[in-house]
N, C-alpha and C positions, 0 to 999 in steps of 0.2 A: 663557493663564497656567498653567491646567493640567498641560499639556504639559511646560513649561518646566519647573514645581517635581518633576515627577515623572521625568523625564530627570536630574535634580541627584540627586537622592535614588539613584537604583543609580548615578551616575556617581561616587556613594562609597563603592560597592563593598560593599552592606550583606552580611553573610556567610549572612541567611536571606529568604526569600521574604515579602513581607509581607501581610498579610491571606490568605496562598493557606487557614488552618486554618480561612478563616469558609466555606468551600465544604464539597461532600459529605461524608459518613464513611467513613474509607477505607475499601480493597474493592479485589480486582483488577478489572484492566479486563476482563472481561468479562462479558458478559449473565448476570443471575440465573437461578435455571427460573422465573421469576414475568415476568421480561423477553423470557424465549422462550418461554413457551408467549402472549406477548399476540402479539408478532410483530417485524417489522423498524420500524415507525415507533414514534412517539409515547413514547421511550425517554427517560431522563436516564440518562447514564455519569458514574461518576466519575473524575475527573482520578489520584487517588489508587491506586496499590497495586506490585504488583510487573513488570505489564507497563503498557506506556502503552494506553489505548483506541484502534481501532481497526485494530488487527491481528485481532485473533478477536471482535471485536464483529459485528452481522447488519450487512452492507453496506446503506445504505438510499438513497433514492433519486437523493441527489442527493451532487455530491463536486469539488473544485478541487484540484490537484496544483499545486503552485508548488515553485520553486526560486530561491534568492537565493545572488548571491556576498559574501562578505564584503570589507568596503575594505579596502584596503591594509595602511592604519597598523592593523585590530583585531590583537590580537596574545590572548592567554589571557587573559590579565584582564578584556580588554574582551570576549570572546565570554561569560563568565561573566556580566556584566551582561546581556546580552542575554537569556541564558540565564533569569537568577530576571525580566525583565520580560515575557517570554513563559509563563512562570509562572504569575506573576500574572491574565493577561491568561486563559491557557487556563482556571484552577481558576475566574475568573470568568463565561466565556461559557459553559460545561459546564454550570455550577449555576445557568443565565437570570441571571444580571447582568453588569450592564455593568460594563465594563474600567476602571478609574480615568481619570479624565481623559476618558472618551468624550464626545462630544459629541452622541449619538442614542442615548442610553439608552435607549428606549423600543422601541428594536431587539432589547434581548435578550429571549430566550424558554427557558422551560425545556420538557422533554418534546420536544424537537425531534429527536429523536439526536443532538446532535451530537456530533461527536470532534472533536478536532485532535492529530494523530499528528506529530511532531518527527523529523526526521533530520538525522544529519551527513555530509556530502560528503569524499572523501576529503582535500582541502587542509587541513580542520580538523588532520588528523594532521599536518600538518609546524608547525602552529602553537609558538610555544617550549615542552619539554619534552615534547609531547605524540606524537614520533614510535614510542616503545619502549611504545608506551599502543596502537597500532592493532592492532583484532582480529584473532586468527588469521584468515585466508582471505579476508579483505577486500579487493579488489582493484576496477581497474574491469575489464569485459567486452571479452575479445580481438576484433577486426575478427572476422566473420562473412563468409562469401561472398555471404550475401543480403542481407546491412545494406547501407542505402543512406540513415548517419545524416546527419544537418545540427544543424548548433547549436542552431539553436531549439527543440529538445525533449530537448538531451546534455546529459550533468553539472551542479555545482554544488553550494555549498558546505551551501548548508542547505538545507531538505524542511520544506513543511509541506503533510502534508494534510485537509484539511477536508473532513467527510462530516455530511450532514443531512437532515432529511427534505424540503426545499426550499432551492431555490437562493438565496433569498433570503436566509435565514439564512445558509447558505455563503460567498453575495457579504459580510452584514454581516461576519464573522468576519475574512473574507480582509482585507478593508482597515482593520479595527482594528489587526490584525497585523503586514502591511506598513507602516502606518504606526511602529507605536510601534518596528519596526527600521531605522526611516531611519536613525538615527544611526550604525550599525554595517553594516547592509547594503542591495545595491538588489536589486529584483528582476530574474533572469537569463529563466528564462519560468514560464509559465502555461498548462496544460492542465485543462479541464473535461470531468468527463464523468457519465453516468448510471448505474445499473443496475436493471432491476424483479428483488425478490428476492420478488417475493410473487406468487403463481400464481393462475390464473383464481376459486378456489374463496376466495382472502383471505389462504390458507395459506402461512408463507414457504416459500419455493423454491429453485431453486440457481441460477437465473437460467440466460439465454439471452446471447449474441452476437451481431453481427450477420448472420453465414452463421445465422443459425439452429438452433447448435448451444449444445446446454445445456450448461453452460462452468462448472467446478470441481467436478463428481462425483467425483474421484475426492481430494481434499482429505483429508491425515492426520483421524482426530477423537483423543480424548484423549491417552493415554501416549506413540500414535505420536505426534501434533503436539506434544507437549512433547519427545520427544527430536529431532524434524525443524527444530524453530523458534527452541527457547527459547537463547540461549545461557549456561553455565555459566564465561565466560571472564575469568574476574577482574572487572573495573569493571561491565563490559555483561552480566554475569550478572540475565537476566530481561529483558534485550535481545534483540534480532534485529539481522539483513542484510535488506535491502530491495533488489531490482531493480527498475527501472522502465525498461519498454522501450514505446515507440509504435510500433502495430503496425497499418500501412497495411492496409487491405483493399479489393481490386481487385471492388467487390460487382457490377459489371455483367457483366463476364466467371464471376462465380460463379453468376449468376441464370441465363447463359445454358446451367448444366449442369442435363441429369435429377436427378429425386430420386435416381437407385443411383448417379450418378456420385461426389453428393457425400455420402452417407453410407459410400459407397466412401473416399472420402479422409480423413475422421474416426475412420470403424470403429465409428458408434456410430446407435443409428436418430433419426432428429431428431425424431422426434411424440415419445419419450418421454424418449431417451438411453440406451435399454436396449444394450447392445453387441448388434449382429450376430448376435452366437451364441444369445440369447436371452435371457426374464428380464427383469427390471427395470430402471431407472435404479442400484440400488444392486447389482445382478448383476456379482461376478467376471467377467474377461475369459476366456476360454476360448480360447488361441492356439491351441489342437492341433485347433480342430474344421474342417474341410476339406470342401468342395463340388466337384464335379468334380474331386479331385487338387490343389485350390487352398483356400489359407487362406480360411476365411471374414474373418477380419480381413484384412485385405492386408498384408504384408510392410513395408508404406511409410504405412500409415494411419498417421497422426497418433495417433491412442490408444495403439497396439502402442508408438511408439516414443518414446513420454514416460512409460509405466507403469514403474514399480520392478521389476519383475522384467526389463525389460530396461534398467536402468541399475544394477543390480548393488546395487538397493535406495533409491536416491537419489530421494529425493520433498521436497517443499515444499510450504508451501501459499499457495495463488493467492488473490487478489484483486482482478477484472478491472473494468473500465467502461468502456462504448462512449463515442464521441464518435462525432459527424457534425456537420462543420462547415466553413469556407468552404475549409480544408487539402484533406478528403477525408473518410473514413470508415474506420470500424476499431476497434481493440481497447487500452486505455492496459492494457495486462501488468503486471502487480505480482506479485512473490514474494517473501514471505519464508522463509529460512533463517538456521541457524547459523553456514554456514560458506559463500558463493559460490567459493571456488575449487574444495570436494570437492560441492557439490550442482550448482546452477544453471548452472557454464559446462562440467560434462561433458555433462550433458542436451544442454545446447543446439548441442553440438558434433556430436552426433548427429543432432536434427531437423534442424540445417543443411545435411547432407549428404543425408540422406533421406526428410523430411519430404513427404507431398503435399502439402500446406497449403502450400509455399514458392510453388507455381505463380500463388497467391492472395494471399499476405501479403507484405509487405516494413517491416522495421524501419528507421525513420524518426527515432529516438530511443530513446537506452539512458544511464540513469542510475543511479547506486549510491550507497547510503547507511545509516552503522549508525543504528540506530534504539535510543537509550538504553533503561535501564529507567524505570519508572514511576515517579512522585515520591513522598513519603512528604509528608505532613504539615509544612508548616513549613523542606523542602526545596524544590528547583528540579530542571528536567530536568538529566541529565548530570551533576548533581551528585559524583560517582563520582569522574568524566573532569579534571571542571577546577579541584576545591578544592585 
């Protein structure tokens, strides 16, 4: 019965979010220095501020990527409802309570990290009125020569991801969620995956992949990742673009190279991540330094040719999670940017052609989605987009 009175109540269109003001105090979504100097677990975020949580939050260890299509008959109005009940539901399980109407209360937790991060799929923009409303550069992702996508991990209309310090929390979140969108959407798929962001010493890290390669060193940090990320474009100002590509990895044939082979194809050393040429994990790449007549980076390493100085300054920042599961094994790729038609599909048009890593990886799923700004108090996501 629950269910039933609280499905009535937004299916009359209330114009504000209700109870979301008994949650956090606002604040951008990101980690305090009191939140990162403790580390990537045992965190509370707020739902509240100018970006949503989990785009620059400490990735922690656990995470479920879903995608739902919307039915038919929603049209603006009704994705708006949906909209302030995912609201509600978010500003609830962030701040450890349960969602109205749940029926395992005793599920939520605070101090867990969680997030739950919202996107919109490009059909949202043909919804009525809402086509002269799509972000500049927003597009999906042209065929690739190495893509070799299938359905179960392409497109869809909506994004939700869920990141926590356990799965379990994860799993509760996912199906409070999926349920309270039954009415409006099903779910299209489902990918989980992990990542450790804390290093041998407790200290967070920048994490590993499964080649064994330490994976987002080279990540904008402040002014640059506000002008790489943030977007200034009317509605979705303090918004992002999100890619989501599933990125197979062929780990038998990778195991059966030397260590120079595959720090050969990376360009970077795997015990630390320090580049080739020398130095630390946070060490400048150094293209011009040459051994025998030959780059010490290689021409075709994977590092040389995803760096900003060879994509004419074009960088993103990543937010990666392995999966190993009865599919295969590999990397769930996520980047955000401003603008995917001038950052993300030049890059990628280039690893495509030259990448070594392509001999290893194959894209198996690629999905696109802008990701609103943050809510305010007493608002809903998207709020912007659909009142």
């Amino acid at each position: 019965m629950a269910d039933v009175s609280r499905r009535g109540l937004f299916g009359a269109g209330a114009g504000a979010v209700a109870g979301v003001g008994l949650a956090a105090s606002v604040g951008l979504a990101r980690p305090s220095a009191q939140a990162e100097a403790a580390g990537v677990s045992g965190q509370t975020y707020s739902p509240f501020g100018a970006h949503q949580a989990g785009v620059t939050t400490p990735t922690p260890a656990a995470a479920r990527l879903m995608a739902l299509d919307l039915r038919a008959e929603v049209d603006r109005a009704a994705l708006g409802r949906l909209m302030r009940v995912w609201s509600t539901d978010i500003a609830a399980l962030m701040a450890g309570r349960p969602a109205a109407g749940d029926t395992l209360p005793d599920m939520a937790l605070g101090g867990v990290s969680l997030s739950v991060l919202v996107g919109l799929g490009p059909r949202v923009f043909e919804l009525d009125g809402l086509r002269q409303r799509t972000p500049v550069g927003f597009q999906e992702i042209p065929a690739m020569r190495h893509d070799r996508l299938t359905d179960a991990y392409s497109g869809g209309d909506l994004l939700l991801w869920i990141s926590a310090d356990d799965f379990t929390t994860v799993a509760y979140a996912a199906r409070r969620l999926v349920h309270d969108a039954a009415p409006w959407a099903d779910l299209r798929w489902s990918q989980q995956g992990s990542w450790r962001g804390i290093g041998k010493d407790g200290q967070p890290a920048t994490g590993r992949n499964l080649f064994g390669q330490v994976d987002g060193t080279g990540n904008p940090r402040g002014e640059a990742l506000d002008r790489a990320v943030w977007s200034e474009d009317g509605w979705l100002t303090g918004g992002t673009q999100l890619v989501v590509r599933r990125i197979e990895m062929d780990l038998d044939e990778w195991d059966r190279l030397i260590r120079h082979e595959q720090e050969r194809a990376i360009g970077r050393d795997l015990a630390t991540g320090a580049p080739l040429t020398g130095g630390d994990e946070q060490t400048p790449l150094d293209f011009a330094v040459l051994r025998d007549g030959e780059p010490v980076i290689a021409d075709n390493a994977h590092s040389r040719l995803a760096h900003p100085d060879h994509n004419r300054g074009r960088t993103m920042y990543r937010r990666g999670l392995n999966y190993a599961d009865d599919t295969g094994s590999g990397l769930i790729f996520c980047a955000f940017q401003s603008d995917i038609s001038k950052q993300f599909i030049p890059v990628q048009r280039v690893l495509d052609d030259f990448d070594a890593l392509n001999e290893w990886t194959t894209a198996v799923g690629s999905a696109v989605f802008v990701i609103p700004p943050g809510m305010r108090e007493g608002g809903y996501l998207a709020q912007g987009l659909l009142e």
